[in-house]
C-alpha positions in Angstrom: 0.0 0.0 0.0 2.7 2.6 0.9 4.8 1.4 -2.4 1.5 2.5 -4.2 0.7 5.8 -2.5 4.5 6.8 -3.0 4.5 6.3 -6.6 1.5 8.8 -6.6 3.5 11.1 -5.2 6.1 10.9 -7.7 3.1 11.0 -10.2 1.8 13.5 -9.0 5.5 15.7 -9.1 5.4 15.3 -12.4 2.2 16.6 -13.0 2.8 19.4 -11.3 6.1 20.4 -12.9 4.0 20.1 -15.8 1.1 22.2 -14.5 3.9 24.6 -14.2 4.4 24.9 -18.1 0.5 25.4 -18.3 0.6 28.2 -15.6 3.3 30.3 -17.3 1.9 30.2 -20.6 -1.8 31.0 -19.3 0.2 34.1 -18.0 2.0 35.0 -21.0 -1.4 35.0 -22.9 -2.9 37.2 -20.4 -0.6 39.3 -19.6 0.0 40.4 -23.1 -1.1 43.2 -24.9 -1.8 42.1 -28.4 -1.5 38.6 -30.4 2.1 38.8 -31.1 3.2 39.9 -27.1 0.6 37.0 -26.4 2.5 34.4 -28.7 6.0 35.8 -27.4 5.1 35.1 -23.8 3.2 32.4 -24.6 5.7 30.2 -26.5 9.1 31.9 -24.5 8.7 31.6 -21.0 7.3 28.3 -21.5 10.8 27.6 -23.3 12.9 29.6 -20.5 10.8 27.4 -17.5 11.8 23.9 -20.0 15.7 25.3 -20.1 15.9 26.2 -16.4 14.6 22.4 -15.4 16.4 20.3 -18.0 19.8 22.3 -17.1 19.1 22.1 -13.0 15.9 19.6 -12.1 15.3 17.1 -14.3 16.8 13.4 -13.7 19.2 13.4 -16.5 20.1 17.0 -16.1 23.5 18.9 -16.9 24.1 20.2 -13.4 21.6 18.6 -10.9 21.0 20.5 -8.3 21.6 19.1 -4.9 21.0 19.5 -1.1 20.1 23.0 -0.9 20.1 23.7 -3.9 17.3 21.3 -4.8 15.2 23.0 -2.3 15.7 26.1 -3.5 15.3 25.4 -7.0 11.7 23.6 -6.4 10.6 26.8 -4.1 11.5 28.8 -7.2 10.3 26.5 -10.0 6.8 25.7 -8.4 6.8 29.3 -6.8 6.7 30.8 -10.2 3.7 28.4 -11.0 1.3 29.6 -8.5 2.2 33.1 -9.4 2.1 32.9 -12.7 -1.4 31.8 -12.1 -2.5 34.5 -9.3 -0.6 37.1 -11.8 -2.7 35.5 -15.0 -6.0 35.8 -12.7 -6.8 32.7 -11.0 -5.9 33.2 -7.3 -7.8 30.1 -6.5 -6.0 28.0 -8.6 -2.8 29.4 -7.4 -3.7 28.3 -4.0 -4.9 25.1 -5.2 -1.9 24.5 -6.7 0.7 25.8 -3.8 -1.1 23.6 -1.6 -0.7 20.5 -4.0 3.1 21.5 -4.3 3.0 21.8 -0.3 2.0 18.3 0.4 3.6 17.1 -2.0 7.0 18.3 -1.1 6.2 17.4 2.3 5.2 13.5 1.6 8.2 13.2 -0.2 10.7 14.4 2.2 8.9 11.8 4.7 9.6 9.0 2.3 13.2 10.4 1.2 12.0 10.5 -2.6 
């Protein structure tokens, strides 16, 4: 039963990194001021946020972050999700989500995932 619920969580992590993706390009399209400022933001942070992660959070990244590090990129990374939800308009969401991130960074630290 615990094998199970733990590969939720882990499921659930990667759902949520990709939620991230979603978040920051719902911002980019709301945030702009035009179709082509739209597309920009849309498409490039979207790009930036896949950079950032395959460099520094990914499993088979260039530079893994570690320790710290880790902890600090994942407040950042998941941070910038539920803003970039409150900023495109959907404070609920954005707590929805913070909360999801929340737990789930909590459950695995208890099971050393």
């Amino acid at each position: 039963m615990l094998s199970s619920l733990k590969s939720l969580n882990l499921l659930l992590m990667f759902l949520l990194e990709l939620a991230v993706y979603v978040a920051v390009v719902l911002w980019g399209v709301a945030v702009g001021d035009g179709w082509p400022v739209e597309v920009a933001l849309g498409v490039g942070a979207p790009v930036v946020m896949m950079t950032a992660w395959a460099l520094f959070g990914s499993p088979r990244a260039a530079h893994p972050a570690r320790g710290a590090w880790r902890v600090v990129l994942e407040v950042l990374w998941f941070g910038a999700g539920a803003a970039a939800l409150a900023a495109s308009g959907r404070p609920r969401w954005a707590v929805a989500f913070a909360g999801a991130c929340l737990v789930n960074a909590a459950l695995r630290r208890l099971w050393r995932q």
